[in-house]
Rosetta silent file (secondary structure, phi, psi, omega in degrees, C-alpha in Angstrom):
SEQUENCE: XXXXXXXXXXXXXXXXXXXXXXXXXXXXXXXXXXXXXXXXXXXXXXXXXXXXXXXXXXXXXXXXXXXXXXXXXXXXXXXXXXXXXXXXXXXXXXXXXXXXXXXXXXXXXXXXXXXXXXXXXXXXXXXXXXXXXXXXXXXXXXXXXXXXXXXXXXXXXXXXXXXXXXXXXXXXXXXXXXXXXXXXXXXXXXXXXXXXXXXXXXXXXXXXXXXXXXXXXXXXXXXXXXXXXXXXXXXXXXXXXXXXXXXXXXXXXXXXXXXXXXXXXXXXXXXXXXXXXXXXXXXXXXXXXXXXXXXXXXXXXXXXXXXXXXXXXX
SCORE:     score description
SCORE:     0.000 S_00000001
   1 L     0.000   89.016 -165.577  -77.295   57.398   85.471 S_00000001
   2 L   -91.207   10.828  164.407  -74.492   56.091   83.816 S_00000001
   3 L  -145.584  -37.906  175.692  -72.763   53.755   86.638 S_00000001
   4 H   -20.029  -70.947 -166.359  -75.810   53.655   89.062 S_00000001
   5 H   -48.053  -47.936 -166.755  -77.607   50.884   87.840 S_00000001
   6 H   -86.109  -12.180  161.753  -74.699   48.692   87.665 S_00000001
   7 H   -78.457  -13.767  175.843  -73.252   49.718   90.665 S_00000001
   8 H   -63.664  -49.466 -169.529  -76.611   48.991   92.214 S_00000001
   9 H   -81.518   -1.485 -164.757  -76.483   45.372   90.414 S_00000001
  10 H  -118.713  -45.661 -166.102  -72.801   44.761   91.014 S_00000001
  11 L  -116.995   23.867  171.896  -73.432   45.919   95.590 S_00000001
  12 L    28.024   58.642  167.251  -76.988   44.974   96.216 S_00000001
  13 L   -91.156  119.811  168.469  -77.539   48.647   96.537 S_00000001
  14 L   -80.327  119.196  169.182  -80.982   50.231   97.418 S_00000001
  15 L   -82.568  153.181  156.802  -81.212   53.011   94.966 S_00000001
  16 L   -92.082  178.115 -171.794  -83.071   56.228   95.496 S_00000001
  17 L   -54.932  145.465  160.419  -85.406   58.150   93.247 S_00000001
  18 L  -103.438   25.548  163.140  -82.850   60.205   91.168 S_00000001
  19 L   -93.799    0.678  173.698  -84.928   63.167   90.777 S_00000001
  20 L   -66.575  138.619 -160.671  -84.613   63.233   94.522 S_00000001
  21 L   -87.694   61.060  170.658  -82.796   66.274   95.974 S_00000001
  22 L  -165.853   11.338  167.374  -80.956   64.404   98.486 S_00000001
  23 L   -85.299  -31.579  157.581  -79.853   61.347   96.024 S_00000001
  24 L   -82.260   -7.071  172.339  -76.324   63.301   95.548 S_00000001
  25 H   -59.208  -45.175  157.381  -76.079   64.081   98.750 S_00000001
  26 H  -106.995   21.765  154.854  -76.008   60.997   99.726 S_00000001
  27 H   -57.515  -52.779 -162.644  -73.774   59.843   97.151 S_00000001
  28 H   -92.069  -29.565  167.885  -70.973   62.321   98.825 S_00000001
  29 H   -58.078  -40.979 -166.214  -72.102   61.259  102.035 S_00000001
  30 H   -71.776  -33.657 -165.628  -71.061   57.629  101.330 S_00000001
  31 H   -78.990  -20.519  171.154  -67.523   58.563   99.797 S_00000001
  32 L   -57.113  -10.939  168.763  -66.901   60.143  103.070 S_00000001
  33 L   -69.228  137.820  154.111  -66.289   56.626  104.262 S_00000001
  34 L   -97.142  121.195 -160.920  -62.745   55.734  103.760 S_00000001
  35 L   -39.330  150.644  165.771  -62.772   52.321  101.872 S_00000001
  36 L  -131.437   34.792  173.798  -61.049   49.210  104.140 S_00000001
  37 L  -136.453  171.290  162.482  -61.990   46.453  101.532 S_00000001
  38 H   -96.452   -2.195  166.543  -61.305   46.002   98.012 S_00000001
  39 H   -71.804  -57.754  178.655  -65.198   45.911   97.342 S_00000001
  40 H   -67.215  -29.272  157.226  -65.654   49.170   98.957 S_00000001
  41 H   -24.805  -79.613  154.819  -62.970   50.568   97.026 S_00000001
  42 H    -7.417  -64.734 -166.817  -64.791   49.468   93.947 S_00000001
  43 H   -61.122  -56.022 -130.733  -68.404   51.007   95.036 S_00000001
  44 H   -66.856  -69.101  172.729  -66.176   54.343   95.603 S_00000001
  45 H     1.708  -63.567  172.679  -65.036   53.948   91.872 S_00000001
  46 H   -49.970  -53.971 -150.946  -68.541   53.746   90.816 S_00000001
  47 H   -76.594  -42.386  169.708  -69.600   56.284   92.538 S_00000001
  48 H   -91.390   -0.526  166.390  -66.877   59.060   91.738 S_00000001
  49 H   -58.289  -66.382  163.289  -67.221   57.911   88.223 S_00000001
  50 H   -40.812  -63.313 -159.289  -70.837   58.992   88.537 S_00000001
  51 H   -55.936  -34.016  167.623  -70.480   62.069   90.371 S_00000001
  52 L   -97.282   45.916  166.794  -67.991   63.760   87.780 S_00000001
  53 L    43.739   54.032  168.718  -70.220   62.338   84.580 S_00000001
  54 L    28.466   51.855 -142.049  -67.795   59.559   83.857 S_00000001
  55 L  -107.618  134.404 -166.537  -65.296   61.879   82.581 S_00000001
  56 L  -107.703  158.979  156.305  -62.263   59.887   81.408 S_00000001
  57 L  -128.767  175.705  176.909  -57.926   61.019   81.156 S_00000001
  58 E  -103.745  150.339  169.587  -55.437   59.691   78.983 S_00000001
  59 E  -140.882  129.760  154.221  -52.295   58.886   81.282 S_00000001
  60 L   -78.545   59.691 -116.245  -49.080   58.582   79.568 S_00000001
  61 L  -114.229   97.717 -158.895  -46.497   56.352   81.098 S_00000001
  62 L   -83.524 -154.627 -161.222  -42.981   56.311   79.324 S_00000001
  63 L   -64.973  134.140  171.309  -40.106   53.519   80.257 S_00000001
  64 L    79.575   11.267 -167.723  -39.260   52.307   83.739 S_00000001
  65 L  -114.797   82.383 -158.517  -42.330   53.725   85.091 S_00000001
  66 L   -68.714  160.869 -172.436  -44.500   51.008   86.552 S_00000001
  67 H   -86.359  -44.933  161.205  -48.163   51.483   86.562 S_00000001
  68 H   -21.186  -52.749  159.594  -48.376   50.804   90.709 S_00000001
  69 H   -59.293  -31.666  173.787  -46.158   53.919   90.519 S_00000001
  70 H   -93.674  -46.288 -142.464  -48.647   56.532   88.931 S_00000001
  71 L  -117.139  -21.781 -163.415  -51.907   55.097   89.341 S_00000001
  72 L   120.739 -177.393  177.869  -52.243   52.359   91.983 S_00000001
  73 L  -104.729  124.422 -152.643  -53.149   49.129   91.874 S_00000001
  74 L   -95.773   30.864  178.389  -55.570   48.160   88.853 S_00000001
  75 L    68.737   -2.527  170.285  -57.890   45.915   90.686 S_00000001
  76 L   -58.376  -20.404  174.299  -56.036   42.502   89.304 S_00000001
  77 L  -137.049  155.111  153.740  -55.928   41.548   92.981 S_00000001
  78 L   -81.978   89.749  150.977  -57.477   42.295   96.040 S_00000001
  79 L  -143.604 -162.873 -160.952  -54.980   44.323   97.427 S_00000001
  80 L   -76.577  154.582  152.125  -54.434   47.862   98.840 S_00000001
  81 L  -103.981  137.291  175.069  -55.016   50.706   96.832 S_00000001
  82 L   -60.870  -49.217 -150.026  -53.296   53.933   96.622 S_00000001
  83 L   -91.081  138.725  171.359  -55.458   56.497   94.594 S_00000001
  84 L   -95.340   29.568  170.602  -58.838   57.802   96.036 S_00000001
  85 L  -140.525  125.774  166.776  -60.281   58.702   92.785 S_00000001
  86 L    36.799  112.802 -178.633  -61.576   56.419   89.902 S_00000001
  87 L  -157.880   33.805  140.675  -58.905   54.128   89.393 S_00000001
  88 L   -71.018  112.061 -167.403  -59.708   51.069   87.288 S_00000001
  89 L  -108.412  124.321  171.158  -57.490   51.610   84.329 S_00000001
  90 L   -88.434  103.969 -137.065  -57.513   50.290   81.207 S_00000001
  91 L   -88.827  150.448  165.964  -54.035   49.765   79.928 S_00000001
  92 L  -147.090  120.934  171.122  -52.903   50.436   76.323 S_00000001
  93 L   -11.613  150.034  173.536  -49.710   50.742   74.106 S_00000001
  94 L   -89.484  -30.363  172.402  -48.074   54.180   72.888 S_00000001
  95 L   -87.224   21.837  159.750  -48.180   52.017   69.379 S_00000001
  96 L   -75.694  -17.527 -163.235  -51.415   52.112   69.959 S_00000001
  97 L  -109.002  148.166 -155.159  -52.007   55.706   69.651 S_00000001
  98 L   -80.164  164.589 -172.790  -52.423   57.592   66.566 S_00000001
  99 H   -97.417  -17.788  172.683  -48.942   59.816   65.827 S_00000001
 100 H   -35.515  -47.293 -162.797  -51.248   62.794   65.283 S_00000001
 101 H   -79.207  -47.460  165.970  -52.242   62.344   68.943 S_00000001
 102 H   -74.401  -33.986  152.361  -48.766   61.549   70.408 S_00000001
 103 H   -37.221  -36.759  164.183  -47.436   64.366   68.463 S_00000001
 104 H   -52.555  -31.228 -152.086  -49.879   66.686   70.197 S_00000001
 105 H  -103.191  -25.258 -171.666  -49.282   65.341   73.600 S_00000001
 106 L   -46.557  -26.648  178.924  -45.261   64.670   73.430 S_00000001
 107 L   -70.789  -33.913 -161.782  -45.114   68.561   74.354 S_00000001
 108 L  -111.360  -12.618  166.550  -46.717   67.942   77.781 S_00000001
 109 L   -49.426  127.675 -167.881  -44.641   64.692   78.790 S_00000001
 110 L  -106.126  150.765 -179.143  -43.348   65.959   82.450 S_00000001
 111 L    -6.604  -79.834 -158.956  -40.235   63.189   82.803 S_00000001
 112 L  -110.274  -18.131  156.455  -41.771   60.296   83.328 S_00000001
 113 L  -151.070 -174.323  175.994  -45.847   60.771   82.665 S_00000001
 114 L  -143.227 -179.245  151.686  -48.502   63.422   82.169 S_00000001
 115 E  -135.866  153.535 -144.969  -52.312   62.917   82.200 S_00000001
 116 E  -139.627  137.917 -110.741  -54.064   64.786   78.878 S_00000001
 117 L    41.884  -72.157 -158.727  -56.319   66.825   79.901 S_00000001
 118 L  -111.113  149.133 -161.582  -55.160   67.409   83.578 S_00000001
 119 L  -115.907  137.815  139.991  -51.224   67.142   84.903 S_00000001
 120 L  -139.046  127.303 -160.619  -50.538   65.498   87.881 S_00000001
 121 L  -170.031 -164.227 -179.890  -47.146   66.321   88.474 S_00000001
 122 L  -102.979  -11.159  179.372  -44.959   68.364   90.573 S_00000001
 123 L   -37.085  129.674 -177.236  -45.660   71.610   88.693 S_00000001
 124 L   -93.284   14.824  176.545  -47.044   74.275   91.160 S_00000001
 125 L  -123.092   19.736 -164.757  -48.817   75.698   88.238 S_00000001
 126 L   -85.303  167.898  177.350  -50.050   72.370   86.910 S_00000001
 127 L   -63.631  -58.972 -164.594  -54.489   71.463   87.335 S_00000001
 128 L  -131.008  114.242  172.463  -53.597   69.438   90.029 S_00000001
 129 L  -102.167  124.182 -179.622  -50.296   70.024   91.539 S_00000001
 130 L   -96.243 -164.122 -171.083  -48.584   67.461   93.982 S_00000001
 131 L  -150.710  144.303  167.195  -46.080   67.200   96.094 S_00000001
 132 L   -89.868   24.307  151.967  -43.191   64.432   97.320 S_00000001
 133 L   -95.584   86.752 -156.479  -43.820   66.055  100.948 S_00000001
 134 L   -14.230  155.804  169.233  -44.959   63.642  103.732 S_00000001
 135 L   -63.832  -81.408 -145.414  -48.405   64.587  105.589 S_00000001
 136 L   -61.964    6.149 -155.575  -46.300   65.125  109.090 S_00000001
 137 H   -63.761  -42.050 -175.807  -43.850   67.953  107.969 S_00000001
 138 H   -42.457  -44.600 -167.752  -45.359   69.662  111.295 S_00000001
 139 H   -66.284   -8.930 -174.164  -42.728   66.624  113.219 S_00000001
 140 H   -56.554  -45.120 -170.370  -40.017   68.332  111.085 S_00000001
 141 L   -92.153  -11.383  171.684  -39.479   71.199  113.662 S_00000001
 142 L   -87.708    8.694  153.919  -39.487   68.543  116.934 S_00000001
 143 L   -79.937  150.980 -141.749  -36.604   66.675  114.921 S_00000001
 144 L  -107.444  108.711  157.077  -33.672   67.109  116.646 S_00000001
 145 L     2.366  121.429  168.809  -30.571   68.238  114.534 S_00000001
 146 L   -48.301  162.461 -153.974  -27.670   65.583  113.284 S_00000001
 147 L  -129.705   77.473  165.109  -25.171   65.990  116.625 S_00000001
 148 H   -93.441   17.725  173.406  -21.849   67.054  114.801 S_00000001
 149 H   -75.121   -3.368  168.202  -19.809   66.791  117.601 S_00000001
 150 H   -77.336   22.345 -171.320  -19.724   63.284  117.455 S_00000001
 151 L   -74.781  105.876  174.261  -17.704   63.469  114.568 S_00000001
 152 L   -64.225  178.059 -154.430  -14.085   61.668  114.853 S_00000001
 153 L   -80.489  -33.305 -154.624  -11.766   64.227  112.872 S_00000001
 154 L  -108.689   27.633 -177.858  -11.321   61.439  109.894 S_00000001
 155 L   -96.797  138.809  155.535  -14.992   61.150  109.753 S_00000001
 156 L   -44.277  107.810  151.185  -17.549   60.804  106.825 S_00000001
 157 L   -89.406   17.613 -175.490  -19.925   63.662  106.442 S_00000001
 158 E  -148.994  131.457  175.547  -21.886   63.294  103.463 S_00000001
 159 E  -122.576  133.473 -160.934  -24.136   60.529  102.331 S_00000001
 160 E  -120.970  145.076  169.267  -25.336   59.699   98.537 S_00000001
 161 L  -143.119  117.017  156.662  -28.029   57.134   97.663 S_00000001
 162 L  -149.390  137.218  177.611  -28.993   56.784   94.267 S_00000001
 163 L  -118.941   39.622  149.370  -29.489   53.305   91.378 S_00000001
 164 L  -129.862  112.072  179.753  -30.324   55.867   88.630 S_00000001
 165 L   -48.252  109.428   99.323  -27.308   56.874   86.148 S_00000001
 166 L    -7.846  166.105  118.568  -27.121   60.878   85.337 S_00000001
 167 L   -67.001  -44.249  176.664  -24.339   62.573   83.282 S_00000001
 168 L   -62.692  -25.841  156.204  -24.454   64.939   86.244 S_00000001
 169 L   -95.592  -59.329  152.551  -23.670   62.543   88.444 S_00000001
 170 L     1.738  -48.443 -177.656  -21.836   60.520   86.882 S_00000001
 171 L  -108.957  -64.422 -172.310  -19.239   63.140   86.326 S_00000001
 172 H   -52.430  -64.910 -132.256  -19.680   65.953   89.494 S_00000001
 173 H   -81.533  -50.444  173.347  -19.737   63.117   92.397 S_00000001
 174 H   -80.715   -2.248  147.760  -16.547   61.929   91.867 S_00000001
 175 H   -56.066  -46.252  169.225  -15.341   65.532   91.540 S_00000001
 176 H   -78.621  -29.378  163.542  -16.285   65.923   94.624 S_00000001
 177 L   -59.324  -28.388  175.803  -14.771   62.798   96.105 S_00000001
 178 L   -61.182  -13.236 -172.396  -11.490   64.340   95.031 S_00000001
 179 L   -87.316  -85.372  179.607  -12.241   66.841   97.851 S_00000001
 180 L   -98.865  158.255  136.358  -14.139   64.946  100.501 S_00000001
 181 L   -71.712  124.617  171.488  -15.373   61.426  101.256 S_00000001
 182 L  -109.966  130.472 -174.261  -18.539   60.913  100.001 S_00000001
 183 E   -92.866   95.172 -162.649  -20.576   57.497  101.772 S_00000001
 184 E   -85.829   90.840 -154.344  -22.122   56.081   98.496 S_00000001
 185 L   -76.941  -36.645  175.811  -24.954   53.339   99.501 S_00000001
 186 L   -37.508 -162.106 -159.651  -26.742   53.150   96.036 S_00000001
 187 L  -134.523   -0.481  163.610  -26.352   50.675   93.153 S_00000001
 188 L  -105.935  108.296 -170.288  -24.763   53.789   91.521 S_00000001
 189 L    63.384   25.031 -166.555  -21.481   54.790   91.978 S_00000001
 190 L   -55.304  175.358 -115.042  -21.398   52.481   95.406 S_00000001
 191 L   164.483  -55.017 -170.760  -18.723   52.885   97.684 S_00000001
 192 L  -139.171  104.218  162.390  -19.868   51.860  101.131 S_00000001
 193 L   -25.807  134.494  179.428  -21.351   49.047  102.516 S_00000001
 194 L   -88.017   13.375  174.067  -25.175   48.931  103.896 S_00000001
 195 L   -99.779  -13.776 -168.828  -23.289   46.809  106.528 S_00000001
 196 L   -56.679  -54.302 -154.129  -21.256   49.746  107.481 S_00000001
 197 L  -112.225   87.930  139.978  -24.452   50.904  109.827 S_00000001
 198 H   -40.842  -10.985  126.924  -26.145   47.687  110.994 S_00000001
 199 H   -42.137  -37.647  167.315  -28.668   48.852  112.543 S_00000001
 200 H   -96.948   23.450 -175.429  -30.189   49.619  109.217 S_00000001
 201 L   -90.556  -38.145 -167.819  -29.925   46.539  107.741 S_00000001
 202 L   -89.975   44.804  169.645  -33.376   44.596  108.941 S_00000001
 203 L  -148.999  145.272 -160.002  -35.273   47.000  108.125 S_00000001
 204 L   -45.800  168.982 -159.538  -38.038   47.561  105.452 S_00000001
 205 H   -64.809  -61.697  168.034  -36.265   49.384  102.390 S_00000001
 206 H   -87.269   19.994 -173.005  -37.277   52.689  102.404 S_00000001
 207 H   -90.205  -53.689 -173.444  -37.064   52.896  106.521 S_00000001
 208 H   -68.361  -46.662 -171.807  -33.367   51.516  106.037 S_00000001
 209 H   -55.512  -44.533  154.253  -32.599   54.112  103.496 S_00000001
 210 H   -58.205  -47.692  157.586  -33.383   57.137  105.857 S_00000001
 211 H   -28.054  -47.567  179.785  -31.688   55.396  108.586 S_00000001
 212 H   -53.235  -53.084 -169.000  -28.348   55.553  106.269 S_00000001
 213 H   -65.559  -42.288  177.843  -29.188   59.136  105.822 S_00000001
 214 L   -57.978  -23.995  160.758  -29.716   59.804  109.174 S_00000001
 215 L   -99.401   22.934 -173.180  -26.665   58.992  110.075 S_00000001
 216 L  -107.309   87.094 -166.705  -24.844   61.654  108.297 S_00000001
 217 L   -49.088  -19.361 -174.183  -24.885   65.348  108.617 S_00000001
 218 E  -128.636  155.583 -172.252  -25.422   66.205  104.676 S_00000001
 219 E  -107.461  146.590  124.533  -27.511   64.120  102.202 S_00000001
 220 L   -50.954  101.992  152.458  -26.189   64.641   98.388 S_00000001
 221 E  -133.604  128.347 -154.494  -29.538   65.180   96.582 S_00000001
 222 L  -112.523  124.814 -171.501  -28.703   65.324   93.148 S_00000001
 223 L   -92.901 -160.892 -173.981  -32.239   65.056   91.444 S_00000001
 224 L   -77.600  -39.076 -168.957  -32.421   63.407   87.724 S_00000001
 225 L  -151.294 -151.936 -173.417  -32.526   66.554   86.145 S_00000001
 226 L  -144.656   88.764  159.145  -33.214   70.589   86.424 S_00000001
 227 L  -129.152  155.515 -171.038  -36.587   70.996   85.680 S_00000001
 228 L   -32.869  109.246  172.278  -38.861   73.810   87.197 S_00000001
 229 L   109.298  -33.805  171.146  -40.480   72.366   90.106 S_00000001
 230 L   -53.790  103.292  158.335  -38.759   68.892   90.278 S_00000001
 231 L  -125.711  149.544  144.646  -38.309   67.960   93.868 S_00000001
 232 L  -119.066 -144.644  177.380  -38.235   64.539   95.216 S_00000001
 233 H   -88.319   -4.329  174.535  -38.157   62.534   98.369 S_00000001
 234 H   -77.754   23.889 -172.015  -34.323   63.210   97.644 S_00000001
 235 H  -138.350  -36.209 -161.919  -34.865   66.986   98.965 S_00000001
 236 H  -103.038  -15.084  169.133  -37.328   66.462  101.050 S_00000001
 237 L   -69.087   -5.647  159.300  -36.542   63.261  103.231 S_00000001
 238 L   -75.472  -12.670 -160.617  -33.172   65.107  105.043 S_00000001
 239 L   -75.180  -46.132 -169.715  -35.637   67.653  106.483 S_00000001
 240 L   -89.398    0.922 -172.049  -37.600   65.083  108.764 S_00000001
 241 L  -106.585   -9.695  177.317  -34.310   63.238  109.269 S_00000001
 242 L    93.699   18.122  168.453  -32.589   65.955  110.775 S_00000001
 243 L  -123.767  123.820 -155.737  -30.125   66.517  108.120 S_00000001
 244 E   -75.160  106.762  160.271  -28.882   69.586  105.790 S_00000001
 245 E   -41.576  133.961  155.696  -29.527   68.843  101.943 S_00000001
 246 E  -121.688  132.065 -120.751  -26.946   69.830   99.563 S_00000001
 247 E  -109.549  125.950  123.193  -29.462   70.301   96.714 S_00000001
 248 L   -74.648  106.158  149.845  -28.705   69.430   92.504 S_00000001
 249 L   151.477  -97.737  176.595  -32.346   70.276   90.778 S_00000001
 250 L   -99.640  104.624  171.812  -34.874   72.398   90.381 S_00000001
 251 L    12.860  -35.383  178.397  -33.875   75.812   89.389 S_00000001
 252 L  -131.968   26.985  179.347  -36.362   77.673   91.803 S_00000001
 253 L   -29.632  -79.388 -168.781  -35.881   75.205   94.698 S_00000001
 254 H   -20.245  -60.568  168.553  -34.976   77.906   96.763 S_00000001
 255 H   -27.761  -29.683 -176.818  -38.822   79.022   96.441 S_00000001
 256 H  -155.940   39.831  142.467  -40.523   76.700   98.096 S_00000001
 257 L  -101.590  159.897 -145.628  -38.475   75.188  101.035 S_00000001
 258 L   -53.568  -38.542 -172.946  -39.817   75.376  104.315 S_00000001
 259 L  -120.925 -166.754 -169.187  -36.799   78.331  104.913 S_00000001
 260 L   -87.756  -42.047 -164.109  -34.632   79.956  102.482 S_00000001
 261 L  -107.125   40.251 -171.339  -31.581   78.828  104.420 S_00000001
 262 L   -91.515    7.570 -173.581  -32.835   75.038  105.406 S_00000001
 263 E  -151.498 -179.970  168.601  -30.185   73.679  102.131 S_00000001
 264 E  -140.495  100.202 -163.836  -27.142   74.298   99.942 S_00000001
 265 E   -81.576  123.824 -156.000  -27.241   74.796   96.816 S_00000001
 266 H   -57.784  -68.412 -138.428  -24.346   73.255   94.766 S_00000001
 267 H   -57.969  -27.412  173.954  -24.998   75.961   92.018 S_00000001
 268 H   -17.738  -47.924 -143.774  -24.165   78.612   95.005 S_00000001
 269 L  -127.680  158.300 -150.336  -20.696   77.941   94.758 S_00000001
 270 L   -78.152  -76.204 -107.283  -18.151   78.827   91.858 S_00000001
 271 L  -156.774 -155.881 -152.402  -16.296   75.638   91.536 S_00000001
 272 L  -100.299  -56.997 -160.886  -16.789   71.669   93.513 S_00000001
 273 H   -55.024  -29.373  163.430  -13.706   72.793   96.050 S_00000001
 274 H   -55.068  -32.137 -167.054  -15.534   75.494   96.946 S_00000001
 275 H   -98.513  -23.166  177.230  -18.562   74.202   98.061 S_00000001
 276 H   -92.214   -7.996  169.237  -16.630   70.940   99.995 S_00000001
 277 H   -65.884  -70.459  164.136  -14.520   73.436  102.112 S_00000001
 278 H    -6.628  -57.821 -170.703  -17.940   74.971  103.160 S_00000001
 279 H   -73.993  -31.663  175.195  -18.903   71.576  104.044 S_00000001
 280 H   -62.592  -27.751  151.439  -15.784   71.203  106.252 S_00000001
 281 H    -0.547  -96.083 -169.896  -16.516   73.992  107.535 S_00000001
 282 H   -72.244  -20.159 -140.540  -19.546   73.874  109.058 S_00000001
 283 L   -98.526   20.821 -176.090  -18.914   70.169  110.487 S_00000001
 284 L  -114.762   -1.002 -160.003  -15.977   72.197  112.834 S_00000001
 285 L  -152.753  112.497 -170.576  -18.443   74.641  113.762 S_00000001
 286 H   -70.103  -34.369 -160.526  -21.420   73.851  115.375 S_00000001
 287 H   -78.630  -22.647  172.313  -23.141   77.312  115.506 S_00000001
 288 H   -77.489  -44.645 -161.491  -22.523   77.769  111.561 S_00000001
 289 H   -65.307  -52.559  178.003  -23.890   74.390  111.304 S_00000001
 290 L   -68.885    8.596  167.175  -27.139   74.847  113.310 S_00000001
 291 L   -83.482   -1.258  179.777  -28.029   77.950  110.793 S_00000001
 292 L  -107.718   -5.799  175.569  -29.247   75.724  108.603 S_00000001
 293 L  -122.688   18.491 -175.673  -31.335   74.158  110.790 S_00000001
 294 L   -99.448   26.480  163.440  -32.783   76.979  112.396 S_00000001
 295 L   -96.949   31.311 -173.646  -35.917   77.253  110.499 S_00000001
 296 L   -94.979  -26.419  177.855  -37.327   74.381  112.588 S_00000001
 297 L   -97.320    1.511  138.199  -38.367   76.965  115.245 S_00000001
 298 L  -112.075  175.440  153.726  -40.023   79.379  112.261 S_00000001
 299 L   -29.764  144.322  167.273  -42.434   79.649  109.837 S_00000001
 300 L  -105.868 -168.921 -158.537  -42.579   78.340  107.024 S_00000001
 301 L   -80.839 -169.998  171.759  -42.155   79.842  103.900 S_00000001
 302 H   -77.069  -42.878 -171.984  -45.446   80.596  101.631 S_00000001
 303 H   -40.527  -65.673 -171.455  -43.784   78.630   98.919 S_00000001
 304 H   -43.484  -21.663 -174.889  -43.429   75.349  101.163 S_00000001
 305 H   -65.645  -72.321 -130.399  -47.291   76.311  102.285 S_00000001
 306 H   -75.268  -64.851 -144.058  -48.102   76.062   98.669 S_00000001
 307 H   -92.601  -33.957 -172.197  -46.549   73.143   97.470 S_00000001
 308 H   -74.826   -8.231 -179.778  -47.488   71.201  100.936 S_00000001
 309 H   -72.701  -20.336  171.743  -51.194   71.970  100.905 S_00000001
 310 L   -95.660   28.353 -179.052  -51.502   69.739   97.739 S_00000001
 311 L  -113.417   16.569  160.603  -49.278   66.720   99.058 S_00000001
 312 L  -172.794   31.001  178.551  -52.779   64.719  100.365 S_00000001
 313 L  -111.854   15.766 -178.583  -55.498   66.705   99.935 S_00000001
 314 L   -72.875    0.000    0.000  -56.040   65.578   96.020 S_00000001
């Protein structure tokens, strides 16, 4: 029993016998609580520590990549925690690590971490594959289309939010501005005041950012890069907002959104002018416009099953 005892001595826990057939049972009975303390947290720690034979990963965390972002909070405070599995972490250096070992692993870095053994990542073929799609995607088909007749004639239809530099953006956005007005909110390429919509100013950060969005029929979401599998909340946060993506990123999007025709894929269209006439298009025509949103009243696709059944049941 390699964390009992001390989780016993650490919780004033009465143990049972452990040759008893009902001592893991009620091990897995207990985790069925969901912790509301940072002590019960803890116990769970212990506890799923035990239950998989204290079986350790390596997690691999390159630049700009906070650990509160992968992993959680590391127990330095009593505050909330994210992850519901073993999550006291013991932090270490990359020049810590032997170059045999980062040379082994350097193959398996997914952008910004891996875990060695097991990926958690966005991969749908990964050990444990996640997902950036909210639990509630069911409220997706009761959201009620952007309204583009309320469009004056001169109006902005497209909204961008990104504070991370690309080459792809960096050069294609303002390609596109040569076209259209694009309403830039980010710390990247900005453009347009968060004062613009004041309504969304008072309001926690990422709540104001989907407001912004929200008020727009098309979203920009230009991901960082075009790797297999890469989605983020920039593809998937126009869906619940009632707004048509126009999608930069991963190669086999198209695969696993809730419909086929629920986006737009930049790559679609032979040149930038092409693809913003499109967008003027539809924002003249409501009935072209509402084809894109008219997979809120079907199924969805098997991809989108697939990638959403992993986005909270790890």
């Amino acid at each position: 029993l390699i964390y009992t005892t001390q989780f016993a001595n650490e919780f004033s826990v009465e143990l049972a016998d452990p040759v008893e057939s009902n001592f893991t049972t009620a091990l897995v009975d207990r985790l069925k609580i969901k912790p509301t303390t940072f002590k019960e947290w803890k116990q769970r720690h212990y506890l799923t520590g035990y239950l998989n034979n204290n079986q350790k990963v390596k997690v691999y965390i390159t630049r700009n990549v906070g650990w509160d972002d992968v992993l959680g909070p590391k127990y330095r405070n009593e505050i909330l925690v994210k992850c519901d599995i073993p999550c006291i972490w013991k932090e270490g250096h990359l020049d810590q690590v032997e170059p045999k070992e980062l040379k082994t692993n350097l193959r398996h870095i997914i952008r910004s971490f891996m875990i060695k053994p097991t990926f958690l990542i966005y991969v749908q073929h990964s050990d444990i594959p996640t997902s950036y799609v909210r639990p509630d995607f069911e409220s997706w088909r009761t959201q009620q289309p952007f309204n583009i007749t309320k469009l004056s004639q001169n109006s902005t239809f497209i909204s961008f939010i990104t504070s991370h530099r690309t080459e792809f953006r960096e050069t294609w956005v303002p390609t596109l501005q040569a076209y259209i007005p694009v309403a830039s909110f980010g710390s990247f390429l900005p453009n347009t005041p968060w004062e613009t919509h004041p309504e969304c100013m008072n309001l926690e950060h990422f709540k104001a950012k989907n407001c912004i969005i929200s008020k727009y029929p098309f979203y920009l979401s230009v991901e960082n890069s075009q790797e297999k599998d890469y989605s983020t909340e920039k593809l998937w946060d126009p869906f619940y907002l009632g707004v048509v993506p126009v999608i930069w990123g991963a190669p086999n999007t198209r695969s696993y959104l809730p419909h086929p025709k629920s986006a737009i894929f930049i790559d679609d269209y032979p040149n930038v002018e092409a693809l913003a006439n499109h967008l003027k298009y539809l924002v003249k025509n409501k009935t072209a416009y509402l084809e894109y949103h008219a997979w809120r009243a079907m199924n969805f696709s098997d991809g989108f099953k697939f990638i959403h059944q992993y986005c909270c049941e790890i």
